[in-house]
C-alpha positions as CSV (number, residue, x, y, z in Angstrom):
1,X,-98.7,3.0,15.6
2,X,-97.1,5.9,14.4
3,X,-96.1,7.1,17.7
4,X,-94.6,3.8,18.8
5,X,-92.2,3.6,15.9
6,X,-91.1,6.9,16.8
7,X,-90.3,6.2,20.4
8,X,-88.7,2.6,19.8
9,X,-86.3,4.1,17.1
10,X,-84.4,6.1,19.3
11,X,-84.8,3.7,21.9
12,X,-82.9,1.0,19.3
13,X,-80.7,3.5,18.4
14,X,-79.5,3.8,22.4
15,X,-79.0,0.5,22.9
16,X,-76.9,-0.3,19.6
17,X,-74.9,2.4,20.9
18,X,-74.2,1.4,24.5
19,X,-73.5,-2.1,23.3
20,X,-70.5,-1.1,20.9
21,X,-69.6,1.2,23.9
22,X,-69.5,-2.2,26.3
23,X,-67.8,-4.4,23.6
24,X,-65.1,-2.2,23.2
25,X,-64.8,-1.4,26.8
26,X,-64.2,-5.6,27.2
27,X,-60.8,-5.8,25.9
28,X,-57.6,-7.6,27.3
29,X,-54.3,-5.0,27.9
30,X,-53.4,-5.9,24.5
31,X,-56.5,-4.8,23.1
32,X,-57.9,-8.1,21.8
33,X,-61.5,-8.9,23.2
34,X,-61.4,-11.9,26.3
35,X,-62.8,-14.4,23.8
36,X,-60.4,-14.1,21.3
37,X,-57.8,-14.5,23.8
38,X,-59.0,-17.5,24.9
39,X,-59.3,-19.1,21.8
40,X,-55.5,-18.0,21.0
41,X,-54.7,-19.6,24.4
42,X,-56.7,-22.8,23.8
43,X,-54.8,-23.3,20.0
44,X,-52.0,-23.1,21.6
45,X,-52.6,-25.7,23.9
46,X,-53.6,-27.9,21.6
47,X,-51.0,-27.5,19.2
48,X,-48.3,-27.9,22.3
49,X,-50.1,-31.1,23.3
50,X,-50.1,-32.1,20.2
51,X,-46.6,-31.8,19.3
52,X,-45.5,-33.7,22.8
53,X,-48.1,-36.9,21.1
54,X,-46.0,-36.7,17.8
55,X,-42.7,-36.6,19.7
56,X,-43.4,-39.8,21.9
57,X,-44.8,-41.2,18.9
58,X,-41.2,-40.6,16.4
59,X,-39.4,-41.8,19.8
60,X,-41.4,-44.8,20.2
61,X,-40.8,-46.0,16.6
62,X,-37.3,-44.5,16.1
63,X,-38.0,-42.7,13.4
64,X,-35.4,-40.2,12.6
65,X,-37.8,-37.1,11.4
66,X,-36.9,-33.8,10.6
67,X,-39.6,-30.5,11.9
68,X,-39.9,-28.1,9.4
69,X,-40.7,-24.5,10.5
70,X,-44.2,-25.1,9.1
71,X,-45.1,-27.5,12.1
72,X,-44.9,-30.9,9.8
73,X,-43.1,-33.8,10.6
74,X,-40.9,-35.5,7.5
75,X,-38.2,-37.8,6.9
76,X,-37.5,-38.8,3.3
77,X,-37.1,-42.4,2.8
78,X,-36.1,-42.3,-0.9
79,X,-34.7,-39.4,-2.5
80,X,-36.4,-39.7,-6.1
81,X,-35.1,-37.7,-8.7
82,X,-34.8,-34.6,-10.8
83,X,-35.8,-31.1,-9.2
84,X,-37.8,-30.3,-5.9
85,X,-41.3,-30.5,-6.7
86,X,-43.2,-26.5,-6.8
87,X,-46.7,-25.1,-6.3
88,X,-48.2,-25.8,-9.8
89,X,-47.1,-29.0,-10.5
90,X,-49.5,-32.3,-11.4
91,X,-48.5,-35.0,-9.2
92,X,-50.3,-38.3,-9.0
93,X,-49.3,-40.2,-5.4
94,X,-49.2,-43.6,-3.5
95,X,-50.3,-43.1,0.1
96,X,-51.1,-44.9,3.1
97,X,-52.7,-42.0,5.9
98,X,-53.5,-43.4,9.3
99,X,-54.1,-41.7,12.6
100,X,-51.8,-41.6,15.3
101,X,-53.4,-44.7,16.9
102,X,-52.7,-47.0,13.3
103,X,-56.0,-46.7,12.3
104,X,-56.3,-46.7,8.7
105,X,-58.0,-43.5,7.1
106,X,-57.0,-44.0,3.5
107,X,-54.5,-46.4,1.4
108,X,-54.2,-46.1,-2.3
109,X,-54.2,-50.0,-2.7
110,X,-57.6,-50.3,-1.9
111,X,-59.0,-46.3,-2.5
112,X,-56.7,-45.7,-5.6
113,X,-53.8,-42.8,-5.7
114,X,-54.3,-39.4,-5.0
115,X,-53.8,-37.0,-8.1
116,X,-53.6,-32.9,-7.0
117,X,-52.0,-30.0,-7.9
118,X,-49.5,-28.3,-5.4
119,X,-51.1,-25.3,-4.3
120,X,-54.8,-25.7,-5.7
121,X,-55.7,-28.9,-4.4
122,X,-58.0,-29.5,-1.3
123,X,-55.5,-31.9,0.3
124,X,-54.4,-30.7,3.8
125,X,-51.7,-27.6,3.3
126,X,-49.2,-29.9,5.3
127,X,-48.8,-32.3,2.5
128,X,-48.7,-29.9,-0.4
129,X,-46.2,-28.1,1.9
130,X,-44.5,-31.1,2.6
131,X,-44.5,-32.2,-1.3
132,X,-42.2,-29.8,-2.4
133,X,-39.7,-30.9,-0.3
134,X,-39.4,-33.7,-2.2
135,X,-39.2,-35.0,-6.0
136,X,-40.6,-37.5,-8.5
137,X,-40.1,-40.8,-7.5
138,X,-39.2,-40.0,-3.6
139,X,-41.1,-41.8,-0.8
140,X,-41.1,-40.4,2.5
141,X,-42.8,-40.3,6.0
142,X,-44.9,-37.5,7.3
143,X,-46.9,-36.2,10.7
144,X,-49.5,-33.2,9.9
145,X,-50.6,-32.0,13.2
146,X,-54.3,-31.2,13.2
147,X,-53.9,-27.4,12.0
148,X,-51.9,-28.5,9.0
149,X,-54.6,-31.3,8.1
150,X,-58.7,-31.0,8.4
151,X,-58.7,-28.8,11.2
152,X,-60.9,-28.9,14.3
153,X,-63.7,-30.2,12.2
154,X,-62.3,-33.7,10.2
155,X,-62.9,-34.5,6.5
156,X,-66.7,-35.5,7.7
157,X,-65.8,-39.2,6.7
158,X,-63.2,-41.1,8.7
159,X,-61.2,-38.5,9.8
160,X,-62.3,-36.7,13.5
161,X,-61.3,-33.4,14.5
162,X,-58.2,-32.2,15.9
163,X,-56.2,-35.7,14.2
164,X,-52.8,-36.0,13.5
165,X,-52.2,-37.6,10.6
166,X,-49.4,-40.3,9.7
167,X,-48.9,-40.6,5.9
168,X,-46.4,-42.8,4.1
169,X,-46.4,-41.1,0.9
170,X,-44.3,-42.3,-3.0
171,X,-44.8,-39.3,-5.9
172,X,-45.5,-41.7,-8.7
173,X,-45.9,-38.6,-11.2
């Protein structure tokens, strides 16, 4: 038994070693391994495909929306008041999310408002982002693409993977 352990340690020890040696051998001319690469390439895909979707969709209901650097959609349809809203503050809002096709995911008159603070909430970073573009008492129209919503995996209720998400938004608070 003895023996055995002996001869398979070394053995183990071999194989760990040419394995690293392969993996690191497997890498694109920019050093990243093949998979990651594709999975860069793929992301990008989908976030170009998705962005084409969101532009037919703004053209097909003339909505005149602004792209911010962040990849969200917005166009504020009431201005509010006071200053722009900041990562910290309480806000309590109205909201009516869809998906892309008009199919209702959540609406505050029948699931109740939506109270979060900017920046420690577990709402989608694309509407906290969004949020402090804005200030109490604005309303406005937004599109969060699927990497600036719930990702390639959904909320695990009605929202699917990879969905764009329309929300008509009013800070109340």
């Amino acid at each position: 038994m003895r023996r055995s352990i002996r001869l398979l340690i070394p053995l183990a020890m071999l194989l760990a070693c040419g394995c690293r040696q392969s993996r690191n051998e497997a890498t694109t001319s920019d050093g990243t391994p093949p998979d990651e690469e594709y999975l860069v390439g793929v992301n990008r895909d989908i976030v170009r495909n998705e962005a084409t979707d969101i532009r037919l969709l703004i053209n097909r209901y003339g909505w005149n929306m602004q792209c911010d650097p962040a990849g969200y959609y917005y166009e504020i349809l009431d201005e509010g008041h006071g200053s722009l809203l900041k990562k910290g503050d309480d806000v309590v809002l109205r909201c009516h999310i869809t998906l892309m096709d008009g199919t209702t995911v959540f609406d505050s008159g029948k699931d109740g408002t939506k109270d979060l603070v900017i920046g420690r909430s577990d709402e989608p970073v694309g509407l906290q982002e969004a949020l402090q573009q804005m200030r109490h008492g604005a309303k406005a129209r937004l599109i969060l693409p699927s990497h600036l919503a719930y990702g390639s995996i959904g909320d695990g209720a009605g929202i699917p993977g990879f969905a764009t998400l329309v929300y008509y938004i009013e800070v109340i608070k």
